[in-house]
C-alpha positions in Angstrom: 153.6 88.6 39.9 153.9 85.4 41.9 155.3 84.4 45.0 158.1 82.6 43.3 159.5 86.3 41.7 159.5 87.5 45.2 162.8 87.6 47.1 161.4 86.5 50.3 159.7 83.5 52.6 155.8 83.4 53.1 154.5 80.9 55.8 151.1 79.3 55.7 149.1 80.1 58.9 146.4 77.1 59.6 143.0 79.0 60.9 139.8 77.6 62.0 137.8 75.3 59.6 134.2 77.0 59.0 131.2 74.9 57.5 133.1 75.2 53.6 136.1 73.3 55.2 139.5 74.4 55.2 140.5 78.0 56.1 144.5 79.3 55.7 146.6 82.3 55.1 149.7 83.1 54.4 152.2 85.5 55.6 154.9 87.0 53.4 158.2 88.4 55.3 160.5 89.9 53.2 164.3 90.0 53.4 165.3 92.8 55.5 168.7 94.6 55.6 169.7 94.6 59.1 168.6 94.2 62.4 165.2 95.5 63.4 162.6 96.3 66.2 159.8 97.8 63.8 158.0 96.1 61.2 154.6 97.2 58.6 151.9 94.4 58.4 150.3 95.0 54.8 146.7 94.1 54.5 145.1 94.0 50.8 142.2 95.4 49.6 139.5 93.4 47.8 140.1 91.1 44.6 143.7 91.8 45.9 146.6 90.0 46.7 150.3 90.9 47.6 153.0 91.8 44.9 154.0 95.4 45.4 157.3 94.9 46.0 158.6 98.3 45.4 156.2 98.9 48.8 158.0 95.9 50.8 161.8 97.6 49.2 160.9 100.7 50.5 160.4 100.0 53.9 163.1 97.6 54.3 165.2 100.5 52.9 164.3 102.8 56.4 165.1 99.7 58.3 161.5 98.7 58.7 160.4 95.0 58.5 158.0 94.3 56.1 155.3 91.5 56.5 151.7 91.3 54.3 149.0 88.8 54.8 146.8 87.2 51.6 143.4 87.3 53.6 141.6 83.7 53.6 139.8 83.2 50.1 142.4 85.3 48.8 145.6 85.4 46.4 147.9 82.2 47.8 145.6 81.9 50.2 142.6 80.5 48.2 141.8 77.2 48.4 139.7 74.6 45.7 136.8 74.9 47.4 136.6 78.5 47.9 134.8 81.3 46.4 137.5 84.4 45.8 137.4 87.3 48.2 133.9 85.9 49.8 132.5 86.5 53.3 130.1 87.1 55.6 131.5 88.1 58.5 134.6 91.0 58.5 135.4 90.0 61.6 136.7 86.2 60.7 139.5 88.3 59.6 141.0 89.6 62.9 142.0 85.6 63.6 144.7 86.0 60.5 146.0 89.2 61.4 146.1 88.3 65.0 148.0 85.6 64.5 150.2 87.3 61.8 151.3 89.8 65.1 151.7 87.1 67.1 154.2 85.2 64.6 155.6 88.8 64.1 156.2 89.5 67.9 157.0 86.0 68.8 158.6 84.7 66.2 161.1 87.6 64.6 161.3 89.9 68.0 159.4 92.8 66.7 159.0 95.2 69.5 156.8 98.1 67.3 154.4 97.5 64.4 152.1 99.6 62.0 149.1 97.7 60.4 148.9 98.7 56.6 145.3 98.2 55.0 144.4 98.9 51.5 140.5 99.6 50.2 138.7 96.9 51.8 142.1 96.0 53.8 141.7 99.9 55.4 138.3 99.3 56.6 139.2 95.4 57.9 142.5 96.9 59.8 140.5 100.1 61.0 138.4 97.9 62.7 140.3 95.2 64.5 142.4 98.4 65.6 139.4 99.3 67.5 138.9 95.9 69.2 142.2 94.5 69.8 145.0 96.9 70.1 145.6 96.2 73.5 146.8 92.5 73.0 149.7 93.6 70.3 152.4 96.6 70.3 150.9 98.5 67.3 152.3 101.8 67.0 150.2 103.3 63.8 147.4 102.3 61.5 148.1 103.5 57.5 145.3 103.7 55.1 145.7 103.5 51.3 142.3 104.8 49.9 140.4 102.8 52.4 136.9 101.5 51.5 134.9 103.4 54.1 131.5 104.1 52.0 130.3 102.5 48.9 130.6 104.9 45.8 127.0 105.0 44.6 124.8 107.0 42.5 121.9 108.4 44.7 119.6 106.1 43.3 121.5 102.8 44.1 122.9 104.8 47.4 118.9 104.6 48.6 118.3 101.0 47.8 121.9 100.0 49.1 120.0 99.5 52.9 117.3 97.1 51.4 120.2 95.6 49.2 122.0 94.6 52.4 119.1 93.4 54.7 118.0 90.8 51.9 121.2 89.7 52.1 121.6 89.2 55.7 118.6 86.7 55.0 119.2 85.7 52.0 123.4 85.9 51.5 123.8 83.8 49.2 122.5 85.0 45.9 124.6 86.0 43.6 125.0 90.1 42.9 124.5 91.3 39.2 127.6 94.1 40.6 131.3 93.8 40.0 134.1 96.0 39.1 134.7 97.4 36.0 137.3 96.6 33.7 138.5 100.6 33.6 140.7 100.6 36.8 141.7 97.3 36.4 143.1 98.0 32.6 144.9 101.3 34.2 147.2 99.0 36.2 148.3 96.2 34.5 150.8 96.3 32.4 149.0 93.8 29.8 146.5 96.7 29.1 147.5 100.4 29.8 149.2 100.1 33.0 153.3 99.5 34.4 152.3 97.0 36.4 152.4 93.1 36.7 150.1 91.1 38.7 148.6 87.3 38.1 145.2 87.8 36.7 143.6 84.3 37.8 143.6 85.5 41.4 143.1 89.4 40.4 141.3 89.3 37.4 140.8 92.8 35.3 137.2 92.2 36.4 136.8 91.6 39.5 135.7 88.4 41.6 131.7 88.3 41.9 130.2 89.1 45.2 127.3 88.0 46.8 124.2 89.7 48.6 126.1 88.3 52.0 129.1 90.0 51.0 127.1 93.4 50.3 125.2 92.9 53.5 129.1 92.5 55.6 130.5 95.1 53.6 127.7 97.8 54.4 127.5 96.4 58.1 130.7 96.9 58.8 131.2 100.3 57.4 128.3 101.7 59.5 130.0 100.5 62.5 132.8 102.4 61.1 130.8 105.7 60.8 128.9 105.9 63.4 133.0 106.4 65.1 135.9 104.3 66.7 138.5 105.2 69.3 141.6 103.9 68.0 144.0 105.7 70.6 147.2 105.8 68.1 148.1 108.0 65.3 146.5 107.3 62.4 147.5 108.0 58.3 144.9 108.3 56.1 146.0 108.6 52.7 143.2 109.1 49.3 143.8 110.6 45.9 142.9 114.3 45.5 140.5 113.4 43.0 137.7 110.4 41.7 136.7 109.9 38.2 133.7 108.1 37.3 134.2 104.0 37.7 133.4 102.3 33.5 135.4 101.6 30.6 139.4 102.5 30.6 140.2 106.2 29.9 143.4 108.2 30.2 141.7 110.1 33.0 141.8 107.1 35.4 145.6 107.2 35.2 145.8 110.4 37.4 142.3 109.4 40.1 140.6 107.3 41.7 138.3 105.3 39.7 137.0 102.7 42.5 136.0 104.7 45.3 134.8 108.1 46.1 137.4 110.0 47.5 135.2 112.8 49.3 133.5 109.7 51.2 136.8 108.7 52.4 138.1 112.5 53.4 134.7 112.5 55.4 135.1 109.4 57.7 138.3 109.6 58.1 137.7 111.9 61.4 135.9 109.0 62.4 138.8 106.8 63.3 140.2 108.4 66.3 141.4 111.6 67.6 144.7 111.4 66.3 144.5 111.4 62.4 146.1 113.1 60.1 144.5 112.9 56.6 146.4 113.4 52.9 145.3 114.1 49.8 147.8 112.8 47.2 147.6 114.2 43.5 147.6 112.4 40.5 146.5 109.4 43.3 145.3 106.2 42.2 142.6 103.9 44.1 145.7 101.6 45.1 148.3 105.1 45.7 151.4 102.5 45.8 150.5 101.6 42.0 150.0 105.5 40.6 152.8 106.9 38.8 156.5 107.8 39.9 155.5 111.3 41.1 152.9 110.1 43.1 154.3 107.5 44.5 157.2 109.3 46.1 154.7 111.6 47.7 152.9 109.0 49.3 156.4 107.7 50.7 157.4 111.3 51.6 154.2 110.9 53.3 154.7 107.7 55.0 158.3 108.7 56.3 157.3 112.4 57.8 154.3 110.5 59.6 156.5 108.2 60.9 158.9 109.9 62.3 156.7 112.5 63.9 153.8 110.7 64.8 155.6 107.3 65.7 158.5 105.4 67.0 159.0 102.9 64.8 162.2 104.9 63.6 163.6 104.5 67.2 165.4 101.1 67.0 
């Protein structure tokens, strides 16, 4: 899915040139029913974009704003000169999503705000929860099968360390890894899945990484383990189950076939002293895209957290 099918407006947020050139994002708002002081700020996951616009309906539908941010290098975000989903440093991403609350505070009067990461997204907005939640009203952080650890076999687990320290010397050659073609096939709608989504800037395969990205990846999750003290209430939401990443098999329709799941019920902890964790079943990697079933548990999830953990249901 494009921007064009979507119903609402998306804004292009200028950030600062690196030593590639050029650096933007771009914010989607979309249309909301009535009047609100709470809004969700989506953040994707890797070789992501946004088009889950059942998610964006839903939360309009409690009278929640919804806003989500393509990442720079990402979705409608990329730009010619860019390599898809690359960097080397997670924290170039707190200037978009700094700037996304500021527009969303400033600009449409939003007094209350969740961040909303996905996979790589969770562990991005876990992060700049840590650092900056002082200079925004954010309420809540929610996780979607955040990418806290990679999933490994022991043997690549053990060489993951020397993996990542050739690449903080050495970040630019190119990584024989990628995703497999298994999850990707379970979701769109092309292959075995309901769902549509434009393959040239999420492509079945996956975007190639580099050693670099390894290197900021594995950094960052450390940092990550080794504890936070994000002082709000925190969802953390995973599949009850992983099946082995590969090949598409009718098994991947009801797991997660990306990350570990035990890894992500582990750190989870790790976030704060307010978190309450979920195990969904039948849970994809991305929860928002399993089937109908699960789906409506994850938003039966959503709402109860909401409303007992939050405000954002006070307007």
């Amino acid at each position: 899915m494009s921007i064009e099918n979507l119903p609402g407006k998306t804004i292009t947020i200028q950030l600062m040139p690196n030593q590639e050139g050029k650096n933007v994002a771009a914010l989607y708002t979309h249309p909301c029913l009535s009047p609100t002081n709470s809004a969700v700020l989506y953040i994707h996951g890797f070789n992501d974009y946004f088009f889950q616009e059942h998610v964006a309906d839903w939360f309009t539908n409690q009278g929640i704003q919804f806003f989500a941010l393509d990442l720079r290098r990402y979705g409608r975000s990329l730009l010619p000169h860019q390599k898809p989903g690359g960097t080397h440093d997670i924290a170039e991403y707190f200037e978009e999503i700094t700037l996304a609350l500021n527009y969303i505070c400033t600009k449409e009067g939003i007094k209350k705000i969740a961040l909303m990461g996905h996979s790589t997204g969770g562990l991005i907005t876990s992060l700049y929860c840590n650092q900056f939640t002082d200079q925004f009203p954010v309420n809540a952080l929610i996780l979607n099968s955040p990418f806290f650890e990679f999933n490994l076999n022991s043997l690549k687990k053990m060489l993951l360390p020397a993996i990542a320290c050739i690449g903080k010397f050495f970040p630019c050659i190119s990584s024989s890894s990628s995703l497999t073609r298994g999850y990707g096939e379970s979701i769109h709608k092309q292959f075995h899945g309901e769902w549509d989504f434009d393959l040239t800037i999420k492509p079945i395969e996956g975007h190639r990484v580099d050693l670099g990205w390894i290197q900021t990846i594995h950094s960052a999750q450390k940092m990550l383990q080794k504890g936070l003290n994000i002082d709000f209430p925190i969802l953390v939401m995973y599949g009850e189950k992983s099946v082995k990443p590969g090949a598409y098999r009718q098994d991947m329709q009801t797991a997660d076939s990306v990350l570990n799941v035990a890894d992500i019920e582990r750190f989870a902890d790790r976030l704060g002293k307010q978190v309450v964790k979920k195990a969904i079943p039948e849970g994809m990697h991305d929860l928002m895209l399993s089937n109908k079933k699960a789906r409506q548990e994850v938003f039966k999830t959503i709402k109860d957290f909401l409303q007992t953990q939050t405000e954002l249901f006070k307007n």
